[in-house]
C-alpha positions as CSV (number, residue, x, y, z in Angstrom):
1,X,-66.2,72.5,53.6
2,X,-66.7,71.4,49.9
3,X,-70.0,71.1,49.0
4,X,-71.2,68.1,46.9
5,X,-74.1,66.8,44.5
6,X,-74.5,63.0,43.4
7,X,-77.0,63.3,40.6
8,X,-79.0,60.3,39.6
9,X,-77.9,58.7,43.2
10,X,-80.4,55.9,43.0
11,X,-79.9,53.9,46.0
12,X,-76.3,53.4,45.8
13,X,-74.7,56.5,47.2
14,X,-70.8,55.9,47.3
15,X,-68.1,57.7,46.1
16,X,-66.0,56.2,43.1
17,X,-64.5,59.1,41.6
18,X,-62.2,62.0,44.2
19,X,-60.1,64.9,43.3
20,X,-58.3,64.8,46.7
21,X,-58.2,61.4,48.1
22,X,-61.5,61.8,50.3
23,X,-63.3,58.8,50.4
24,X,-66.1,60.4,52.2
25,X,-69.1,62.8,51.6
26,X,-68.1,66.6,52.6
27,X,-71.7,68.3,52.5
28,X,-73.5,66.5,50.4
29,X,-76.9,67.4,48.3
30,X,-78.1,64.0,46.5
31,X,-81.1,64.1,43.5
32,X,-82.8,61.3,41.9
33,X,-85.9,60.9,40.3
34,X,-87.3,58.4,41.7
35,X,-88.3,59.5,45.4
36,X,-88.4,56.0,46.4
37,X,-84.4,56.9,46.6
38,X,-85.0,58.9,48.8
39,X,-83.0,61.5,47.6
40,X,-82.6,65.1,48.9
41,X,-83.8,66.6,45.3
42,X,-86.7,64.9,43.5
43,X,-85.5,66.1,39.8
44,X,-86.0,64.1,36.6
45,X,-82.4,65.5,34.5
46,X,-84.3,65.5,31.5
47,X,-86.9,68.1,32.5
48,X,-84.1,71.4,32.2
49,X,-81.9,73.0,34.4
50,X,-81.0,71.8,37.8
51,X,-82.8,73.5,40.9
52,X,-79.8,74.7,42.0
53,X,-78.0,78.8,41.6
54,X,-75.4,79.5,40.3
55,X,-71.8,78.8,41.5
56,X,-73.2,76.1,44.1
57,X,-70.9,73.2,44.2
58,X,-67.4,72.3,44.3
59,X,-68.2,69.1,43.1
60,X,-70.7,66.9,40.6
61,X,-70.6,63.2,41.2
62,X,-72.4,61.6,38.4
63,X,-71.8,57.4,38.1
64,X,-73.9,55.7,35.7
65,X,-76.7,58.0,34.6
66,X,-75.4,60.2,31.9
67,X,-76.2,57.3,29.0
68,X,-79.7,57.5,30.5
69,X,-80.4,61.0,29.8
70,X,-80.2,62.9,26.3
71,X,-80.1,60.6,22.9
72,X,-77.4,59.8,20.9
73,X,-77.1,62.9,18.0
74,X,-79.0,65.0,19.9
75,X,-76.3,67.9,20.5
76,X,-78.6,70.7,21.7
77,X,-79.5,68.8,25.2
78,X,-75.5,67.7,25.5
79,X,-74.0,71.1,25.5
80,X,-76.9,72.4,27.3
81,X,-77.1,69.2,30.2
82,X,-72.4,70.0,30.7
83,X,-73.6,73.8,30.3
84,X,-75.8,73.5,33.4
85,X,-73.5,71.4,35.3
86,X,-70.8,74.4,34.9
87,X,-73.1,76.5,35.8
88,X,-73.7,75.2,38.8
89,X,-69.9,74.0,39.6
90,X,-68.0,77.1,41.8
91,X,-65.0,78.1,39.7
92,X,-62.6,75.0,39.5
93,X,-65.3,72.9,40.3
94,X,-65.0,69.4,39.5
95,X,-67.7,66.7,37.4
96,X,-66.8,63.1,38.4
97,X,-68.4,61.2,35.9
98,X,-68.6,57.1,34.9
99,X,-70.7,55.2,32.1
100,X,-70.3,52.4,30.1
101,X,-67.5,52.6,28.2
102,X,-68.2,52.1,24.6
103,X,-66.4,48.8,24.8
104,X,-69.2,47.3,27.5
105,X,-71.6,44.6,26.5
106,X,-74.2,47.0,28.9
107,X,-73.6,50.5,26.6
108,X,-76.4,49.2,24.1
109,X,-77.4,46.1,26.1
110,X,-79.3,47.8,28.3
111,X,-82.5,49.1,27.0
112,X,-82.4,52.0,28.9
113,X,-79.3,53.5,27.8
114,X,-80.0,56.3,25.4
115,X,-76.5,57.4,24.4
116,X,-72.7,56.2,24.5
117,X,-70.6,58.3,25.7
118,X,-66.7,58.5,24.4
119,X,-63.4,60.5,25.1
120,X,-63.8,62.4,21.9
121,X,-66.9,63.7,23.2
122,X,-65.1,65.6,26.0
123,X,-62.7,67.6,23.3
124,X,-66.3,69.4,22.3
125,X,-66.7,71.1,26.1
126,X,-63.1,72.5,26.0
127,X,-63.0,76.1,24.5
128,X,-59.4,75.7,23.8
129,X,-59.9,72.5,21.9
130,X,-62.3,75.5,19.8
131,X,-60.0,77.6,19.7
132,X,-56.7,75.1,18.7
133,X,-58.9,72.9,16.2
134,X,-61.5,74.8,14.6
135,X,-60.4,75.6,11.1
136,X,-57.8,73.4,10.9
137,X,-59.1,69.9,11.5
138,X,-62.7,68.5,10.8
139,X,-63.7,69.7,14.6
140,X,-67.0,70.7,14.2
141,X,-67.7,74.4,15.9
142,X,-70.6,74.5,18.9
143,X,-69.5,78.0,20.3
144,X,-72.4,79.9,18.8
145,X,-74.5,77.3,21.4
146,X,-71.9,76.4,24.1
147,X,-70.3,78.8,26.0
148,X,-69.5,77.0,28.9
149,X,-65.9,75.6,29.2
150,X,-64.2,72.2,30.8
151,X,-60.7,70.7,31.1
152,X,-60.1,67.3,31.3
153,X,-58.2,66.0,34.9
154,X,-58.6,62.8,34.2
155,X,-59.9,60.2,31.5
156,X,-59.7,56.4,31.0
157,X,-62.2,54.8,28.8
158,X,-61.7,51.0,29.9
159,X,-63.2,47.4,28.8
160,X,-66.0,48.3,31.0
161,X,-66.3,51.6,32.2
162,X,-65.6,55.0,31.0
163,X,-64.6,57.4,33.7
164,X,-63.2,61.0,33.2
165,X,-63.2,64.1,35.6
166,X,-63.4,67.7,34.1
167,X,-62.7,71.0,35.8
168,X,-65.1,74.1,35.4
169,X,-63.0,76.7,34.1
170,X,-64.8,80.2,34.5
């Protein structure tokens, strides 16, 4: 049975992103924090590392929060929020992810938003990208702070929303 979190469920918890087709929960593990959500995990993501070991889930369902956590610039709290999420993904675990796409009226228009997030962000979480760019294009190199490592299954950054999935490759 694959095991799932939806981070930053609020009080909508359907699926919008699947690797396989499933439209429904397998075993799922949701975290908010607000607890008026009711959510399984009380857990503000800005406050560090998930509450979860190592290796836990197959899969990390996260629709419209990520532009509410971190800052725009702020590089050491996005390669350490994706370092945690691959930490806590199983080996080929997946990260379902959608925001507003840079594009949206709602990516600065809403005051809560504290970064945008882009397709050319996701070359920074790919080791190979490091390892193909570095050197040889204006690629800037995190490896002495990100270790972790993602490959992209799927982007699309439309008029609205941006939505990719990325695979945990340990």
């Amino acid at each position: 049975m694959k095991k799932e979190l939806l981070i930053g469920c609020g009080s909508k918890w359907d699926k919008r992103l699947t690797c396989d087709g499933s439209k429904d929960w397998s075993d799922l593990t949701t975290l908010d924090y607000n607890a008026d959500h009711k959510p399984n995990v009380v857990w503000d993501l800005m406050q560090g590392n998930l509450p979860f070991p190592d290796n836990t889930f197959d899969e990390i369902h996260a629709y419209e929060v990520l532009e509410h956590t971190g800052s725009q610039g702020d590089y050491r709290f996005f390669f350490k929020q994706f370092s945690d999420f691959w930490r806590v993904l199983k080996p080929g675990g997946h990260l379902l992810a959608t925001c507003p796409s840079k594009h949206s009226i709602w990516a600065l228009g809403d005051p809560s938003h504290t970064r945008i997030l882009v397709k050319e962000n996701l070359v920074f979480l790919s080791q190979k990208a490091y390892a193909d760019q570095v050197g040889k294009t204006s690629m800037s190199d995190f490896r002495n702070i990100y270790t972790a490592n993602f490959e992209p299954s799927f982007v699309d950054e439309g008029e609205e929303t941006f939505m990719f999935v990325l695979r945990a490759i340990k």
